[in-house]
C-alpha angles and dihedrals in degrees: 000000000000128000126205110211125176105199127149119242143162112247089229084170150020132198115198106229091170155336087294102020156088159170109222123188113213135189127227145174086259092047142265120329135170124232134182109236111202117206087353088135089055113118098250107351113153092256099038101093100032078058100055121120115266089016115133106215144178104235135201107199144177113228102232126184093260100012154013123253125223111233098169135331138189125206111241094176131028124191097205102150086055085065099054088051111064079195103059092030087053084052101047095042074057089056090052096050091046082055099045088050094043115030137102118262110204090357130106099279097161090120091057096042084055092042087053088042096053097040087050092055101053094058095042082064096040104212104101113085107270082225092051088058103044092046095050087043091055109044091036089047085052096047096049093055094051103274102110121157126229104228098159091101163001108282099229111022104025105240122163102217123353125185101249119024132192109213117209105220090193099048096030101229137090140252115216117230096266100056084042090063094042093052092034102242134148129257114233111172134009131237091285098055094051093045086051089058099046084055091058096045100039102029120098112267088257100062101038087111106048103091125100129204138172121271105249083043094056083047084070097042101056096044091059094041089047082046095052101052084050102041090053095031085059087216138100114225123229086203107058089042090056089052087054100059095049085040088137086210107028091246093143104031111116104244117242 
């Protein structure tokens, strides 16, 4: 028997079924769900722009064995500023993969709905740092979904901050100068590199973003937090490496 549900979501993904169709996956507070959008690519159907990628709707919807269908929807949220910035749009489309890849299906997901909201949002306004909000959206998205890394402390002597740090991408902790030296590691970021992460991981939902590092500083950091979704995910993601490569600044091109 059908079921008829109204719940709000983020479209994080679409799927082309036909000249006027399409499967959306949207994210909601209760997960991640499919649903079969009918004449949603036609130009101004009723359900054309609720259905919109990045769009964040109020849906009605009919419970179906594999999917939801999409009986009306309303936009709530439009992030119109991210389509006119290849730059932000091409971030934002990395986010949604990221989502699509991590997050819960049929499972409480309203702190990564809020995490996506609020990094959307961000770059729909464009003044806070492009590198502030990757790396946030990263290392809180990994830690939600139970990779959180221990940075209390070194992982072999127990200091609380050293100078220079090796970060172990595999075990998700970190290793002081002088046990680097000792193990012969490599160092790969500095003490405020490491605080800065610890502020994204530990701090209240409200205050991820308010932290500020030099450029060359949030370099780093955004390589190691980059590093670390790909290194546990076990995947390499089209999408990041696309926003890479129209990064304006290079930013976000590994360096050779």
């Amino acid at each position: 028997m059908t079921k008829r549900i109204s719940i709000d979501g983020l479209v994080i993904w679409e799927t082309k079924t036909s000249d006027a169709d399409k499967v959306i996956t949207v994210l909601t507070g209760n997960g991640v769900i499919s649903c079969y959008a009918r004449g949603s690519l036609k130009p101004g159907g009723k359900l054309t722009s609720p259905c919109d990628l990045l769009s964040f709707s109020n849906f009605e919807l009919y419970s179906g064995k594999n999917m939801y269908t999409v009986v009306d929807a309303k936009s709530n949220i439009k992030f119109n500023a991210l389509s006119i910035d290849i730059e932000r749009y091409s971030l934002a489309v990395y986010f949604c993969e990221l989502i699509r890849f991590l997050a819960p299906v049929d499972d409480y997901a309203g702190e990564y709905l809020g995490l996506m909201l609020n990094s959307l949002h961000l770059l729909n306004e464009g003044k806070k740092d492009l590198m502030i909000v990757k790396a946030v959206f990263e290392l809180r998205m990994m830690t939600l979904c139970g990779y959180m890394p221990d940075l209390d402390g070194c992982n072999r002597c127990g200091v609380a901050l050293s100078p220079e740090i090796c970060f172990d991408f595999i075990a998700g902790n970190w290793y002081c100068r002088n046990c680097i030296n000792s193990a012969g590691l490599s160092a790969n970021c500095s003490s405020s590199v490491l605080l800065a992460m610890k502020h994204i991981v530990e701090e209240d939902a409200s205050k991820i973003f308010s932290f500020s590092l030099p450029e060359d500083k949030l370099r780093v950091l955004n390589k190691i937090t980059s590093d670390f979704v790909e290194t546990q995910s076990d995947r390499k993601f089209r999408t990041l490496e696309y926003f890479r490569s129209i990064s304006k600044d290079g930013y976000f091109v590994e360096e050779s």
